[in-house]
N, CA, C and O of each residue as an XYZ file, in Angstrom:
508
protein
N      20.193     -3.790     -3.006
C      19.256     -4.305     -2.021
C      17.994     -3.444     -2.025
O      18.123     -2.223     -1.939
N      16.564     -4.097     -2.136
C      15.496     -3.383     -2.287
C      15.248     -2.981     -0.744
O      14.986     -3.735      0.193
N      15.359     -1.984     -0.746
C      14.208     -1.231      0.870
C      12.984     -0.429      0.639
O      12.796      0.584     -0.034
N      12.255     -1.103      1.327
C      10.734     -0.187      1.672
C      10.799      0.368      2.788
O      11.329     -0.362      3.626
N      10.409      1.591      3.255
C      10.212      2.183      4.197
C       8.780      3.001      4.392
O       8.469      3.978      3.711
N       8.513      2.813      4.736
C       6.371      3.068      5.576
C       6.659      4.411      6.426
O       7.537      4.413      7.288
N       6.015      5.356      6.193
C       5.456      6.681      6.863
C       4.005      7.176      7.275
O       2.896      6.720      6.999
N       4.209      7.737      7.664
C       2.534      8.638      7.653
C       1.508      7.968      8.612
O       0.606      8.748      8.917
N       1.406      6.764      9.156
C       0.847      6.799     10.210
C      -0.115      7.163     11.497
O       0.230      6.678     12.574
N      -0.832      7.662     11.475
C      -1.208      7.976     12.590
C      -2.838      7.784     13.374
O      -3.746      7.093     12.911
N      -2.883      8.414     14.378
C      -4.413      8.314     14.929
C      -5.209      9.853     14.713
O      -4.930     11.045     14.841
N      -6.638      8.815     14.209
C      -7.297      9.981     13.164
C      -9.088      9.890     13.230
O      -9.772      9.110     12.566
N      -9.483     10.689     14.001
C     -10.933      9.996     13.776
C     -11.558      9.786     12.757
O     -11.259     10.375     11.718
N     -12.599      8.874     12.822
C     -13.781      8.254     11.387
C     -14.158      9.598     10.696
O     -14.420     10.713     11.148
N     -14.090      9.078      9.412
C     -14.117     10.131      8.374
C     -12.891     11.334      8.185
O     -13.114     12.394      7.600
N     -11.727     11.020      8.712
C     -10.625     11.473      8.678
C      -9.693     11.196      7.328
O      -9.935     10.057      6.929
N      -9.063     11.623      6.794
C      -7.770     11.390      6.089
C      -6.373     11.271      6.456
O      -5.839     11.872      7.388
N      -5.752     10.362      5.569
C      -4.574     10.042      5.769
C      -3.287      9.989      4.670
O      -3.811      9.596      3.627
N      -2.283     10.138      4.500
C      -1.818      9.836      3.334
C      -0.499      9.151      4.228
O       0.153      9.736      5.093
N      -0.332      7.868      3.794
C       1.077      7.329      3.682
C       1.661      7.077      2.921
O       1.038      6.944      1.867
N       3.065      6.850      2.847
C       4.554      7.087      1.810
C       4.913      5.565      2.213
O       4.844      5.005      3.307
N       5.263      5.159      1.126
C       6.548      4.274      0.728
C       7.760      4.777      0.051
O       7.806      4.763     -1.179
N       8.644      5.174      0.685
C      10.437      5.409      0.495
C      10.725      3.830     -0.336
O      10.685      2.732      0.221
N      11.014      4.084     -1.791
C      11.482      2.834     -2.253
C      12.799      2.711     -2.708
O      13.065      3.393     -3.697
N      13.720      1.994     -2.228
C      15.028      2.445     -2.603
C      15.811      0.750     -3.609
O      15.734     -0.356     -3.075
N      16.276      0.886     -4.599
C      17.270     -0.370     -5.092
C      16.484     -0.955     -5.878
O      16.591     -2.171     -6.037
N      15.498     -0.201     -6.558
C      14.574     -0.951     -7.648
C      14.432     -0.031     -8.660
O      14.929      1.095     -8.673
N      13.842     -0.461     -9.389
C      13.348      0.414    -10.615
C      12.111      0.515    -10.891
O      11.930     -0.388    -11.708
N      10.862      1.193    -10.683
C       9.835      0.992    -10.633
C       8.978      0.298    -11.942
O       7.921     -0.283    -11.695
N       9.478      0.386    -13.332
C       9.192      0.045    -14.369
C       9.339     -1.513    -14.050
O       8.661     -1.983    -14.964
N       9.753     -2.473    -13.401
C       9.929     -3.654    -13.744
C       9.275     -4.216    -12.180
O       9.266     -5.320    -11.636
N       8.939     -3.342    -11.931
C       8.056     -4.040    -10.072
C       6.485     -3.590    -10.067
O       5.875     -2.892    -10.878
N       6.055     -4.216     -8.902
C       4.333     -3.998     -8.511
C       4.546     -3.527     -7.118
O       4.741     -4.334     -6.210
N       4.510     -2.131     -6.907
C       4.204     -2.291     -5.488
C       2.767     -2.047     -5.152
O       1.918     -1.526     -5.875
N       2.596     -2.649     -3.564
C       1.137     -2.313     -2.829
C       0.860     -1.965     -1.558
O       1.807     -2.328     -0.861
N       0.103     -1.488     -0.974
C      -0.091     -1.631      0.202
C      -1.044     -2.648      0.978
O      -2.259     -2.600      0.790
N      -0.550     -3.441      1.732
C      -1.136     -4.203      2.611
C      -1.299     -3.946      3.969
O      -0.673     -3.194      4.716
N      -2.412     -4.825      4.206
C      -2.874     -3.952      6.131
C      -3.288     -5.024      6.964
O      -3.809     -5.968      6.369
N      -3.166     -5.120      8.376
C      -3.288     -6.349      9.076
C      -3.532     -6.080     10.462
O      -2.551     -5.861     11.172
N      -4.869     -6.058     11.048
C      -5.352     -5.758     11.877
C      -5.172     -7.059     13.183
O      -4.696     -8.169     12.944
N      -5.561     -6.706     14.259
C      -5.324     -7.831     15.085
C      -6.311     -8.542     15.065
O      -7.434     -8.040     15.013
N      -6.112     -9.892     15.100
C      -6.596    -11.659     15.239
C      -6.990    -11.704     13.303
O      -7.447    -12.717     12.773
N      -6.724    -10.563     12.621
C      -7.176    -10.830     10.934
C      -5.783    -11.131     10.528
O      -4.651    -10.937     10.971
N      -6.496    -11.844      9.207
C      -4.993    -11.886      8.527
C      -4.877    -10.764      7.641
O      -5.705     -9.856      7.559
N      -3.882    -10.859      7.021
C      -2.934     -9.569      6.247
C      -3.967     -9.742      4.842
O      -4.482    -10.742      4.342
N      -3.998     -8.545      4.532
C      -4.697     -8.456      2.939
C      -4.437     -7.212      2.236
O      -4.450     -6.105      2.773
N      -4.153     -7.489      0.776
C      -4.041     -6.359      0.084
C      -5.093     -5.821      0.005
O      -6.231     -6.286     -0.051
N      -4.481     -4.156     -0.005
C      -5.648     -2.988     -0.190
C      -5.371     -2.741     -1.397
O      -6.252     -3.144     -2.157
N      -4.145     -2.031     -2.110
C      -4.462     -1.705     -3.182
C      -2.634     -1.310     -3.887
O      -1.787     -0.516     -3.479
N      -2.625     -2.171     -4.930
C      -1.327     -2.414     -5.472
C      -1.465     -1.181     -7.018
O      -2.389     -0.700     -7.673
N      -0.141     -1.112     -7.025
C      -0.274     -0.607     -8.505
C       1.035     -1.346     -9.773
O       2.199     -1.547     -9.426
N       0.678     -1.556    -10.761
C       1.975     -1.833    -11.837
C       2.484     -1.137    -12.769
O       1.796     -0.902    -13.763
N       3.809     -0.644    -12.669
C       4.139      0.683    -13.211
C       4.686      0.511    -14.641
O       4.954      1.497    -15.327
N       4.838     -0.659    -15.055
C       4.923     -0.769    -16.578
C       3.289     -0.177    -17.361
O       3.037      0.813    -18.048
N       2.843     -0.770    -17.099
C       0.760     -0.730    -17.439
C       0.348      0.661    -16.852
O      -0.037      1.458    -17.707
N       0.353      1.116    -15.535
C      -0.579      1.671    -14.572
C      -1.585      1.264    -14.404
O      -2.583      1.941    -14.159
N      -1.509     -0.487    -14.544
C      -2.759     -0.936    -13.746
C      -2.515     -0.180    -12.195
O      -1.656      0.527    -11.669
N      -4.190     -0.964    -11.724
C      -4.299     -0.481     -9.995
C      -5.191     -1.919     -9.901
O      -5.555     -2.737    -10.745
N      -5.329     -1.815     -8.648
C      -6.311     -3.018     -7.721
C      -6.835     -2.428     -6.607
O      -5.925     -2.181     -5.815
N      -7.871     -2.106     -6.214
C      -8.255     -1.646     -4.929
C      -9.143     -2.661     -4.144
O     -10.291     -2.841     -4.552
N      -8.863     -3.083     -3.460
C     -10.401     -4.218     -2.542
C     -11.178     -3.612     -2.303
O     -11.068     -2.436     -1.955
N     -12.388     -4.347     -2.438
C     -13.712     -3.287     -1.945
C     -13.785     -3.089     -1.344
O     -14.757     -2.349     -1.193
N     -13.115     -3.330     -0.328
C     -13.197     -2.468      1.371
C     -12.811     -1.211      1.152
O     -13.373     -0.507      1.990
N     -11.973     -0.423      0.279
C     -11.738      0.439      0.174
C     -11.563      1.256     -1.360
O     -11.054      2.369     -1.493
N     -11.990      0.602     -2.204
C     -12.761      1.461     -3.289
C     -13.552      2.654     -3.403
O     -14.713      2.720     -3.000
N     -13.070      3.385     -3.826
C     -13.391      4.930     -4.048
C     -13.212      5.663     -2.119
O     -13.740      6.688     -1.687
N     -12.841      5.261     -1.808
C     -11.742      6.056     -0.349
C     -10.259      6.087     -0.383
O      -9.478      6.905      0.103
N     -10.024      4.848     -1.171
C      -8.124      5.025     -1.383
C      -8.091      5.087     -2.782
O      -8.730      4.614     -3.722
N      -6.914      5.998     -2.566
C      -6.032      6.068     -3.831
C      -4.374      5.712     -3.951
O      -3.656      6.212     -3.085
N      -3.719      4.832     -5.038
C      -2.455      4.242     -5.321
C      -1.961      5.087     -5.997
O      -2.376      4.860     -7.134
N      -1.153      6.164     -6.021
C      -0.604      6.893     -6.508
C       1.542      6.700     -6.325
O       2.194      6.101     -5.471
N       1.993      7.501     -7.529
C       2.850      7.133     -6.733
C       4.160      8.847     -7.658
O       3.747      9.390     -8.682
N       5.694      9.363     -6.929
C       5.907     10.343     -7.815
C       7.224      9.388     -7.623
O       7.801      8.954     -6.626
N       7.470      9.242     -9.248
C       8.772      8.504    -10.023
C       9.730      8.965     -9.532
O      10.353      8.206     -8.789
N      10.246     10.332     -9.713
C      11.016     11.323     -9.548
C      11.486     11.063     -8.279
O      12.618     10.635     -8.053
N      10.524     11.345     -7.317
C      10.966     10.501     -5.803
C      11.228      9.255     -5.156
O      11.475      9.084     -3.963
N      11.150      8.411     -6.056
C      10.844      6.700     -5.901
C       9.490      6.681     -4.519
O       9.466      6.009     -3.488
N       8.930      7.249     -4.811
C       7.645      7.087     -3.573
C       5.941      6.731     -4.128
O       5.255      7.038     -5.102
N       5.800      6.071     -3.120
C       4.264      5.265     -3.579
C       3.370      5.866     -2.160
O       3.599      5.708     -0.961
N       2.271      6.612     -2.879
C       1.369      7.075     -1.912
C       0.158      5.943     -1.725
O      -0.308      5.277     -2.649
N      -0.275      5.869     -0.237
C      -1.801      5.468     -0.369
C      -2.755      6.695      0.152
O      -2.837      6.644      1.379
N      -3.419      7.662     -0.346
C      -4.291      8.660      0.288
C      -5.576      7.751      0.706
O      -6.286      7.200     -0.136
N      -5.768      7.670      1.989
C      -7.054      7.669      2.403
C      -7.818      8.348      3.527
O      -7.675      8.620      4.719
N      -8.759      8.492      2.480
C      -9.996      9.227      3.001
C     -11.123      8.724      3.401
O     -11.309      7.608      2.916
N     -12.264      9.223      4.344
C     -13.380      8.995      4.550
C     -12.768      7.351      5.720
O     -12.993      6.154      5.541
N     -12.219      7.847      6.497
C     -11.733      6.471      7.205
C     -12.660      5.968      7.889
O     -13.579      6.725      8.200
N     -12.709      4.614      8.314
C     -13.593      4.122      9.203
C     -12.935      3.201     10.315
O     -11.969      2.520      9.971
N     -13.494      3.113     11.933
C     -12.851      2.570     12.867
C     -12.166      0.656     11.632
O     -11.130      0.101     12.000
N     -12.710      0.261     10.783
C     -12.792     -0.909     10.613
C     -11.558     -0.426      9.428
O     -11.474     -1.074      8.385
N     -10.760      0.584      9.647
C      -9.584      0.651      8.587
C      -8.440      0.403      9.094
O      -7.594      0.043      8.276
N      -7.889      0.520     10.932
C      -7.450      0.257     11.834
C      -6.687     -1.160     11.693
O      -7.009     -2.340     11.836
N      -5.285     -0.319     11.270
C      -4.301     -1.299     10.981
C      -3.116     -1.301     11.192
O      -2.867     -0.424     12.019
N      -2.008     -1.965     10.799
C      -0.976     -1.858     10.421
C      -0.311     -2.189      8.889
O      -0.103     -3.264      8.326
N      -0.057     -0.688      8.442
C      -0.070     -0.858      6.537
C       1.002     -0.986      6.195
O       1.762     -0.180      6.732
N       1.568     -1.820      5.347
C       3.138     -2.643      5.288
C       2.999     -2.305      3.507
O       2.043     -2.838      2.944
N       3.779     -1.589      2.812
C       4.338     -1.765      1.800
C       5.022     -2.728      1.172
O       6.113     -2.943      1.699
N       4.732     -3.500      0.074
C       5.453     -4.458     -0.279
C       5.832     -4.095     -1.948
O       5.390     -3.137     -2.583
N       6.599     -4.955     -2.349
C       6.837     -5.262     -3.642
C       7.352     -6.389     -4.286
O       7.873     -7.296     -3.637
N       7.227     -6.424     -5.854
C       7.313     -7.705     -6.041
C       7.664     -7.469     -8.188
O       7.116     -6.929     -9.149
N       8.763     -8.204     -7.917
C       9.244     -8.450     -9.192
C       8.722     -9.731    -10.091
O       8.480    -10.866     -9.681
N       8.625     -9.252    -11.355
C       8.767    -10.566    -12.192
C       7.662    -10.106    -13.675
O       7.264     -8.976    -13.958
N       7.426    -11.216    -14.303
C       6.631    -10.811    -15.391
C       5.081    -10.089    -15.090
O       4.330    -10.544    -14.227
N       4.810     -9.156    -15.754
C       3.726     -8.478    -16.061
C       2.207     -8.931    -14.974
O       1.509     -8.356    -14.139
N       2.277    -10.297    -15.619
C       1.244    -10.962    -15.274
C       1.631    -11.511    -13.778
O       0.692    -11.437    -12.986
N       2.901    -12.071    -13.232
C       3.147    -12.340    -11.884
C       2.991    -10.728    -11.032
O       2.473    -10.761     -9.915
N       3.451     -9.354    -11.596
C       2.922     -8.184    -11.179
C       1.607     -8.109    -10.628
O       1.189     -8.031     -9.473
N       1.056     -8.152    -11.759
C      -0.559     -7.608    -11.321
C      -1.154     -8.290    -10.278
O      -1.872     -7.597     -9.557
N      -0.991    -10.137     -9.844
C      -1.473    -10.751     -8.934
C      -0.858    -10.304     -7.606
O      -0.939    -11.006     -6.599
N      -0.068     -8.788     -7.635
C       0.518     -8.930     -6.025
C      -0.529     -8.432     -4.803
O      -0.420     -8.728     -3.613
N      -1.431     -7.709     -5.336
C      -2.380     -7.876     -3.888
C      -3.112     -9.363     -3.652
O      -3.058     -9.962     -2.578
N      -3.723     -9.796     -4.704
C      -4.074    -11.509     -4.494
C      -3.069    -12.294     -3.759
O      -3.523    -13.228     -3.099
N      -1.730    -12.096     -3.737
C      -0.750    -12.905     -2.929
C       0.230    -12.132     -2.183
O      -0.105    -11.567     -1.142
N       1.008    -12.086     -2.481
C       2.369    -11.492     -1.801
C       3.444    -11.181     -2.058
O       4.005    -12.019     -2.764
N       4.298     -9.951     -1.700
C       5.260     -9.654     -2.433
C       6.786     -9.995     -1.859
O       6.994    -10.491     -0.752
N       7.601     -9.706     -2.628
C       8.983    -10.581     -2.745
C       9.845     -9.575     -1.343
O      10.643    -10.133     -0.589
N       9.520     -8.180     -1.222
C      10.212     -7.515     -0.153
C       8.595     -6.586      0.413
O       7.551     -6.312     -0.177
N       9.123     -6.324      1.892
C       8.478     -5.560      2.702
C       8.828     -4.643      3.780
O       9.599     -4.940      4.693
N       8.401     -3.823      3.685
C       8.580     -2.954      4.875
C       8.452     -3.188      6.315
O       8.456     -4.337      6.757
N       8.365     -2.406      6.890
C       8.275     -2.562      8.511
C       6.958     -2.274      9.087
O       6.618     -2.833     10.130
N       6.217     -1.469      8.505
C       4.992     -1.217      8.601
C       4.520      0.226      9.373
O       5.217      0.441     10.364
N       3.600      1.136      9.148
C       3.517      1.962      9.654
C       1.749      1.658     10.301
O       1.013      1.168      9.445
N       1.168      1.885     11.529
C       0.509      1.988     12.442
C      -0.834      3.008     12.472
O      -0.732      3.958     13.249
N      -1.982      2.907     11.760
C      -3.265      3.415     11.291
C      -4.226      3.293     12.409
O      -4.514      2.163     12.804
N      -4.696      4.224     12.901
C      -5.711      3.821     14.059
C      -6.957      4.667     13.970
O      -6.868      5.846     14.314
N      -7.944      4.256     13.605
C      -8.901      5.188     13.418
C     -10.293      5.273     14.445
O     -11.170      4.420     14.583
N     -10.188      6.363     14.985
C     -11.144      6.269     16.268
C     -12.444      6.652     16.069
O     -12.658      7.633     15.358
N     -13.796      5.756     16.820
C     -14.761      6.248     16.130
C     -15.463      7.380     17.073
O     -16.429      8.019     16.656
């Protein structure tokens, strides 16, 4: 059974840093895409920035290009998002997902959606 689990969380003023964890457990990272997604209130949910660990492609949205980084350590089954330089308009709730299948169904997982998700961890950035 795949589990995601979301950390790191917290309230941080503008221009602050953050780093959150995805705990990934019952997968193998070579054959999945994970990402982080974020979903503020009355918006809908959108990927920030996925990675594919066969390739090491990445995807970042321009909302947050060159402030986040998709990192992730094998060894630990864990997927970082570091972000920096925050802004009140980053103020979310960031849900780890993932998503199996061919290469090419990989790479589209911030464009759509992934097959398991987390619970979400709680980003609040004050200006």
């Amino acid at each position: 059974e795949v589990q995601l689990v979301e950390s790191g969380g917290d309230l941080v003023q503008a221009g602050g840093s953050l780093r959150l964890s995805c705990a990934a457990s019952g997968l193998i990272f070579d054959h999945y895409a994970i990402g982080w997604f974020r979903q503020a209130p009355g918006k809908e949910r959108e990927g920030v920035a996925c990675i594919t660990f066969s390739d090491g492609r990445t995807y970042y949205a321009d909302s947050v290009k060159g402030r986040f980084t998709i990192s992730s350590d094998n060894a630990k089954n864990t997927v970082y998002l570091q972000m920096n330089s925050l802004k009140p308009e980053d103020t979310a709730i960031y849900y780890c997902t993932a998503r199996y299948g061919t290469i090419w169904y990989r790479h589209s997982l911030c464009a759509s959606s992934g097959d398991y998700w987390g619970q979400g961890t709680q980003v609040t950035v004050s200006s």
